[in-house]
Each structure stands twice: as structure tokens, then as C-alpha cells.
C-alpha angles and dihedrals in degrees: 000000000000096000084051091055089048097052083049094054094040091055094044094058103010106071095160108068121254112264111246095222090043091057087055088080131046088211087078102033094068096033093070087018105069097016115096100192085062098047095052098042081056096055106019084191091066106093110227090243094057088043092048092041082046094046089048098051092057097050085046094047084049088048096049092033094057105031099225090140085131090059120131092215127073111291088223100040091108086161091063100039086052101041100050095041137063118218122205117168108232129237090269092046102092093202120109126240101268086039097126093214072066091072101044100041118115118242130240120240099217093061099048105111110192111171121186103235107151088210089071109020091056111064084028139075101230087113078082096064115106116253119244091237087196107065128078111250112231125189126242121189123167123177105198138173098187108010109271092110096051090043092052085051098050081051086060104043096049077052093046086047101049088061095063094213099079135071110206110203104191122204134177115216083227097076093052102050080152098051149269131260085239077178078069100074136053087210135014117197107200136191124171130166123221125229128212121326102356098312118133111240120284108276099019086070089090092057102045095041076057094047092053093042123085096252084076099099130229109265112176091164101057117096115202140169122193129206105209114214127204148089131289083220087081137079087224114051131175081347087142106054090035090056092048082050092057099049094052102048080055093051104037100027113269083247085066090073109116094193142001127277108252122197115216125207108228100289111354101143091185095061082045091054099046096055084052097056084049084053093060097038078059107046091052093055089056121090098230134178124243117234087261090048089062134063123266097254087085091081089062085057087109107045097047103117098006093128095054098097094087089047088058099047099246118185109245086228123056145119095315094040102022119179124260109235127182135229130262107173143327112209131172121238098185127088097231099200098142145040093249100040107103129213135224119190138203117241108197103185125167131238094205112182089331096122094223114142128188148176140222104277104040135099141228122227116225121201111212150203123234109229108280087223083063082054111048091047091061089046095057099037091058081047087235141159111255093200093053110130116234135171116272117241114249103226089055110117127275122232132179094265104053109100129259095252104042103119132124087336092061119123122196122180117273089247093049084053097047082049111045104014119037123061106239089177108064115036124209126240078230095072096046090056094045090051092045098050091040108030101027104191105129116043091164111087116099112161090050089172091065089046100055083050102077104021130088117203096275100050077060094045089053086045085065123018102030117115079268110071132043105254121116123220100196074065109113087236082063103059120100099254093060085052111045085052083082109034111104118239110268097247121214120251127237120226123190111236108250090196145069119247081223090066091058121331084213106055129066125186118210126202110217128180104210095233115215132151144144123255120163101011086294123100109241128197136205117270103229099007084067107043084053087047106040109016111029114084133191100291101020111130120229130188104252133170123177118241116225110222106181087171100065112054151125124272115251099242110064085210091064107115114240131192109203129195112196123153117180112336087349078085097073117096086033082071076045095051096035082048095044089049092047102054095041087049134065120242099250089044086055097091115187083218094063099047108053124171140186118200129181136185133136093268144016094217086039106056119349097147122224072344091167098047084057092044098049089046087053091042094053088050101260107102138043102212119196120177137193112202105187108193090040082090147054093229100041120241124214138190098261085055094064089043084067101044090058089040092144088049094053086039094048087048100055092038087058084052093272123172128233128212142186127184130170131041110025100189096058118006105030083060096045088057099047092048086047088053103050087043089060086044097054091050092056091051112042131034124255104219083057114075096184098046077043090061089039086054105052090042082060091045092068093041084053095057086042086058092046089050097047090051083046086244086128118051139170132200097173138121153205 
């Protein structure tokens, strides 16, 4: 065999063994491997000839070996062919990973996956790779704010893949803010998530605003399918992808549909995957070209509109390549005085020439660091090496001082990806899978959803690989590559601005609860809230973008009266909103009865934030503070409480045009509120001696908020 000529060879001129970790990267194989002056200044005793006849023996046994006789580079440049390839032996080669046979083997075709994802196309040089001509391109396209929609079209491109017919060519709307030649594909598969109330996600806006523009083309041609992300907690649930349905179907023919929309409730995985097996059921009953079928423009499919950032207007700094401010300062607004009182902080940073605007109403988007105490118990559990170089995920965040050419081929230590990169916190049914049909140490778990509830990734780990079970962790399905497969992307956390551009363009406050509690007998943090809190100093630099939030602003006239319901940090871009008016505004036109706001906490001398700034503004005539304290008392007292008890102030305001809004927990209070609102609403309607008018009026009630929140005079920022 060839491997057999080569040990020959090898033994003939090669008398020192090969070194284990040299033979890990092809770089230095064929560095000693092909070049005779190394070889002799290695082993003196070896003659040149015999150095430069065993040297040709091996470049002629590869030639033979691999049957590129028809290559358009030199047959015995070794050096090339290795340096502008990668080799991976595939499931059927029984050879291992540092086998040498594994570098020189000649791929498969079939099993080349080449995807078009600008984010790692586009600092790499896997455009170079040859197309597999034979397979039927299918397009990709995800539009994602923290991951899930990328995640759901991965799934579909491994799927896409496994069926060696078809070529997936995945693309994230972040990266064609300017468009895409839609003319360009047969299929598009699409799944974008939706964000608050109806908005595409951050950096996927660009895109969509283009898709629903005019300057999206005609395609009659083009088959799709899109899977809508979002959460039935939400008015407005799904709105993005079904949107992006509807447009498509505009734009395509509703008949071109090759399988139905489907709407996912936050993470059910079996809705996901049955919308992808629909994919593929209609994918084979279309009559699609192969790659050589088609012309060669398809290949430009992923670079159309590519350029386009710089024709929309797009910020240099944003989700994928936030901005690194710096801090000013972290204080605490809250009186700790017990082991149950919680605290909330105020983050000032500083924006510095970054460019970046904003308006009341919007966020910044914090990219944090998972505790490096997290990450050091995981580390020493798997038994690896911290410092151990890995690639860098492609999807992991940009910054100024990367280089200019890290992309797909960047490599971070073990211990920076475990901090910046992988979520430690919420685990994926992935990995429990994974661990129970490889490990196999724990065959007891049955109800696996109520046991990724309450566990982080190393409660898992521990599960697994701990003295006591019987997993091994020198196993391969213990290194650190065959975990962090299946660890989620640490996503970043938005933050309301707590402050007005007009204060300083260039500084933005943030309002943080410092998040702890116990689970599990251990004392678990807050991802980010912590890191602001324990870890991040005056001067320390942070990646920030600013989230756009269109659905939650000011009314145009600062005279315009406005009712807001803020507890805790709910209250924070209501400060943004009262300092913003105040400043726009001059001091006799800032009336207290058109800027109303209710605030709530446990105590007024606990946890008031920013309580005297609220006070002076009331006391001065320009707010109307009420407040529900709810452990000043023995029965407890919340914010939809005193909505009821100034019923006629809330009701005056929204009869002179006025706007409601709600901001803070969305699963109990938000709809508390809501409910309190449309019951003040119904008394002032019907009559209450008269059942049947009674009926009639809370039925108009709702119709009433539906109207306030058609004409965007009731808004929400909240969340569950």
C-alpha cells in the first residue's frame, strides 16, 4: 500500500522518530518532511543524495497515491498542496487525526461542505475550495439577535448535508444590510426571530427594511419557506418572520412556497424540527438544478449586496463589532442593610468618539464575561489545559484590535473562549444528549426538560465526568472540542438607558439589578449584572452597541401628557424620558400632569432609585410621583394598586391624547397592569346597575387599549 511505501521510504532516509505533536499540523509536517537541508542538518550522517532520492520517492508515492496527475500546479510541490488545503479524514478512513495518510488523503467531494457564510468566508480562504458540481444549492438565510436563528439553520444545513444531494449555502441578514440578488437562488430557507413588540433583531433591521422596500426585485422563480421565531408572551408574536413570509410570498407567488410557515414558541425544538423536515420533503419534490447545471454567477449568491452597508447608512460599531467604552463609574443605589435586601447599580460609560447616537427609549447591549471562577471549575473538572489554543467561533464578536485577518482561522486560549464566547449558564438539550449516548454515565434522567431547568453546564459536567460516575474524562468525548460543540453562544444583555443624549451625546447610564440566588443548594450570579458589579473598575473598556427600540419613544410634543409604569429598574428609561423632557422643554411648559409616573420597590430607604431626583422633579411641579412601597406595610401594595386608586388621573390623561407605558416584568406585573388599566377603563364606560351595558363596556375596554396600541399610545419594553 501507499502508507507502506512511505514507511519504507521514511526508514530508508528518516533514522530520528517522528515527534507526536509535529505530526498534529500539517505546517510542520511538510516543513521537515519534503525539505533536504532539514533533514540533513537533523542527522549529519544522512548523504544529500540519499536525502534528495528519499525525498523524491515520497512526492512521487503522494502523486501516485492521490491521482491528481490532471493538477495545474506542480505534481511535487508538497509545500503548496499542503499549505492551501485542509485535510479531514472522513467517518469510512480508519486512520486517526495525526495519522499522517490523514493529511494526504484526498477529500471526497461529497463530503466538502462549503457554506457561504460571509462571517467566515470572508477573513478565510475557503473560497478557494473546489464546489461539489454535483450537488443542488440551496439557500440558507437567518436573521438572529441572540443565536436561536442561526442555531435552527446549522440544524439544517448538517440535515441538507447528510443527504449528499444538496449544497447549503448559509447566510446571516447581518452581513447584507444592503440586499440580497434573490434572482440569484432556486430556494431560500429563512428563520428569523422577532424582538419586542414586532421589530426584526438588531442588525438584521437593514436587511428587512430592504426586503420590504421596492428595491426588493420580482423573483417568480424562487421557492422559500420561513421558520418564525418568538414568544407567545408577546403581543406580537412571530411578527418578524411572518412578515418576511408575507413579503415573500409578494414578492415570489404565494404558490412558490415549498413549505408552510411555521411560528416557534421561544425553544421548542420539536416544532423547529418539524418545519425542517418539511424543508427537505420540499426541496425533493422540486426539480432543482445542480451547481454544474447552473451558470457560474451562483457562486456570487453571497457577496451580492454585500457592499451595501455603507449605502444604508449602517453604524461602524454595532452587535457583531460592538465598541469598546469605557467606565466611568459603578455605583450602588440601593441601602444593603440585610441579607435579603437586594441591590441595583448605575453604570455611567462613556461613548467617547465612537459615533454611536441614541434616544430615550432605546438599550445598550453589553457583551459580557462569565465568572472566571465558572470558568476555572469546569477547567479543572475536564482535567484541561487553560492555555490551550483553539479556533475562535466565528460568530464570536469583532472588535478594533483584532486583526484584520482574524476570521475563521482565529485561535483564542481554552480559558478566553470559556469567558467571552460559550454560555456556562444555560445548558442545550444538545449536550445532554450528546453526554447520555456517549458517556453514558447517567441513564436515569427521564424528564431531561426539568433537568436542564435547574442546571448550569457544570452541574451537567459533574453529572458525567465527577469521581462519581463512570465517565472518563481522558475519553475523546471529554476534550474540550467535543464539548464546546454543544455549548450555546454567550449572548450580549440589554440594558435600558437610563439617560438623555442632551445631557452628553456621549454618555450613557445604565440601571442594573445585581441578579443572585440559590438553585440547587449553590449560590448562583448573574452573568453580566455581575461582571458590571464585581469585576469591571473605573477605566476599565467594555463591548457595547446601542439597541435601537422604535417602539418605545417619546411623543413628539413635550406637552403631550404621559402615564409610566416603571418598578425597580423598570424605572430606567422613564429617568431617560422625565431628563430628556426636561431639558427639551422649558421649566413653566413641564407640567407635573403630563408626566405621571408610577414607581414601585420594598422600601422607600432600601431601594428608591434615583428616589431624590423623582422627589425634587414633583416638588418643582414636573412630575407627579406615585409610589408603591410594598414592605412599608402589613397587606403589600403594588403598582397596579395605585393605578386603581387614581383611576380619573390615568383616565384624563388618555382622554387629552395622552401615552401609556409599561416597562419591567412582563409575566406578572406588565399584565397587571394591563388588566388594572382596562378595568378603570370599563367603569368609566358602562354603568354599573346595568349587567348587560357592564359586559358591553369591558368588551370596549379592550377594543380601547387595542386602539392605544395601534396609534403606538401604549407601549411595553418588559420582559420575562
Amino acid at each position: 500500500s501507499c502508507s507502506q511505501l512511505f514507511s519504507v521510504v521514511l526508514s530508508c532516509s528518516q533514522p530520528f522518530p517522528i515527534d507526536a505533536t509535529e505530526r498534529k499540523s500539517p505546517r510542520n509536517l511538510h516543513t521537515w518532511q519534503m525539505s533536504p537541508y532539514l533533514l540533513a542538518d537533523r542527522s549529519p550522517g544522512i548523504s544529500s543524495t540519499s536525502v534528495v532520492i528519499g525525498s523524491a520517492l515520497v512526492a512521487t508515492a503522494w502523486y501516485l497515491y492521490t491521482g491528481y496527475a490532471n493538477d495545474d500546479r506542480m505534481p511535487t510541490d508538497f509545500d503548496s498542496y499542503l499549505a492551501d488545503r485542509e485535510y479531514k479524514a472522513t467517518s469510512n478512513n480508519k486512520v486517526t487525526e495525526t495519522d499522517f495518510e490523514n493529511w494526504i488523503r484526498k477529500p471526497d467531494p461529497a463530503s466538502t461542505t462549503y457554506r457561504f457564510s460571509s462571517t467566515e468566508t470572508s477573513d478565510s480562504e475557503d473560497h478557494q475550495l473546489e464546489v461539489p458540481v454535483h450537488l443542488k444549492p440551496v439557500g440558507v438565510l437567518y436573521g438572529t439577535e441572540f443565536g436561536l436563528s442561526r442555531e435552527v439553520c446549522e440544524k439544517l444545513c448538517d440535515k441538507l448535508n447528510a443527504t449528499n444531494k444538496y449544497y447549503p449555502m448559509l447566510l446571516s441578514m447581518d452581513d447584507f444590510p444592503g440586499g440580497l440578488d434573490l434572482a440569484k437562488f432556486q430556494t431560500l430557507a429563512v428563520a428569523c426571530s422577532t424582538q419586542g413588540e414586532g421589530v426584526p433583531p438588531t442588525d438584521a433591521r437593514p436587511f428587512c427594511q430592504w426586503l420590504q422596500s421596492d428595491k426588493a426585485p420580482t423573483v417568480p422563480n424562487l421557492k422559500f419557506s420561513v421558520c418564525a421565531l418568538g414568544d407567545t408572551s408577546y403581543t406580537h408574536f412571530a411578527q418578524c418572520g411572518k412578515d418576511l413570509d408575507a413579503r415573500l410570498g409578494q414578492l415570489a407567488g404565494p404558490s412558490n412556497r415549498l413549505a408552510p410557515r411555521v411560528d416557534v414558541n421561544k425553544e421548542d425544538w420539536s416544532a423547529i424540527d418539524g418545519w425542517i423536515d418539511s424543508v427537505l420533503t420540499g426541496l425533493d419534490a422540486l426539480d432543482l438544478s445542480t451547481i454544474e447545471e447552473l451558470d457560474d454567477s451562483f457562486v456570487g449568491a453571497a457577496t451580492v449586496g454585500a457592499t451595501g452597508a455603507a449605502a444604508t447608512g449602517v453604524a461602524s460599531f454595532s452587535k457583531s463589532r460592538p465598541y469598546m467604552a469605557e467606565i466611568i463609574s459603578v455605583s450602588s443605589l440601593c441601602s444593603i442593610t440585610g441579607a435579603d435586601d437586594k441591590n441595583t447599580i448605575r453604570v455611567d460609560i462613556d461613548l467617547g468618539d465612537s459615533g454611536l447616537g441614541y434616544q430615550p427609549g432605546d438599550s445598550l447591549g453589553v457583551w459580557p464575561q462569565n465568572n472566571p471562577n465558572a470558568v476555572a471549575e469546569i477547567v479543572d473538572l475536564m482535567g484541561w489545559d487553560a492555555d490551550e489554543p483553539l479556533p475562535r467561533p466565528t460568530w464570536h464578536y469583532k472588535t478594533p484590535t483584532d486583526p484584520t485577518d482574524a476570521g475563521k482561522n482565529a485561535k483564542m486560549s481554552l480559558r478566553d473562549l470559556l469567558t467571552t464566547c460559550y454560555d456556562l449558564r444555560t445548558p442545550k438539550p444538545d449536550l445532554l444528549e450528546y453526554l447520555m449516548s456517549s458517556v453514558g454515565a447517567r441513564t436515569d434522567i427521564d424528564d431531561r426538560a426539568a433537568y436542564l431547568e435547574k442546571r448550569h453546564v457544570i452541574d451537567i459536567l459533574r453529572d458525567f465526568f465527577s469521581a462519581d460516575a463512570s465517565g472518563a474524562v481522558s475519553a475523546a468525548h471529554g476534550q474540550p472540542a467535543a464539548i464546546l460543540k454543544y455549548l450555546r453562544q454567550l449572548v450580549p444583555r440589554l440594558y435600558s438607558i437610563s439617560s438623555s443624549p442632551l445631557d452628553d451625546p456621549t454618555k450613557v447610564t445604565l440601571t442594573v439589578a445585581v441578579v443572585g440566588y440559590e438553585q440547587l443548594g449553590v449560590e448562583r450570579q448573574g452573568v453580566c449584572s455581575t461582571y458590571l458589579h464585581d469585576r469591571v473598575l473605573p477605566g476599565s473598556k467594555i463591548p457595547v452597541y446601542v439597541y435601537d427600540n422604535p417602539d418605545f419613544r417619546l411623543p413628539d410634543a413635550s406637552s403631550t401628557p404621559i402615564i409610566m409604569v416603571g418598578p425597580g429598574t423598570g424605572v430606567a428609561p422613564f429617568r431617560s424620558f422625565l431628563r430628556h423632557r426636561a431639558l427639551t422643554a422649558k421649566d413653566s411648559t413641564m407640567r407635573a400632569s403630563d408626566n405621571v409616573l408610577f414607581f414601585g420597590s420594598r422600601r422607600h430607604d432600601q431601594d428608591f432609585l434615583y428616589g431624590d431626583e423623582f422627589e425634587t422633579m414633583d416638588n418643582q411641579g414636573k412630575l407627579r410621583l406615585i409610589t408603591a412601597f410594598s414592605r412599608e406595610q402589613t397587606s403589600k401594595v403594588y403598582v397596579q394598586d395605585r393605578i386603581k386608586e387614581h383611576a380619573d388621573l390615568v383616565w384624563n390623561a388618555l382622554e387629552n391624547n395622552g401615552h401609556f407605558y409599561i416597562c419591567g416584568d412582563g409575566e406578572h406585573m406588565s399584565r397587571a397592569v394591563e388588566s388594572a388599566l382596562e378595568s378603570l377603563i370599563a367603569e368609566r364606560i358602562g354603568r354599573k346597575d346595568d349587567q348587560e351595558v357592564q359586559l358591553s363596556a369591558v368588551n370596549d375596554a379592550k377594543n380601547y387599549v387595542a386602539n392605544l396600541v395601534a396609534s403606538s399610545r401604549f407601549q411595553t419594553d418588559v420582559w420575562f
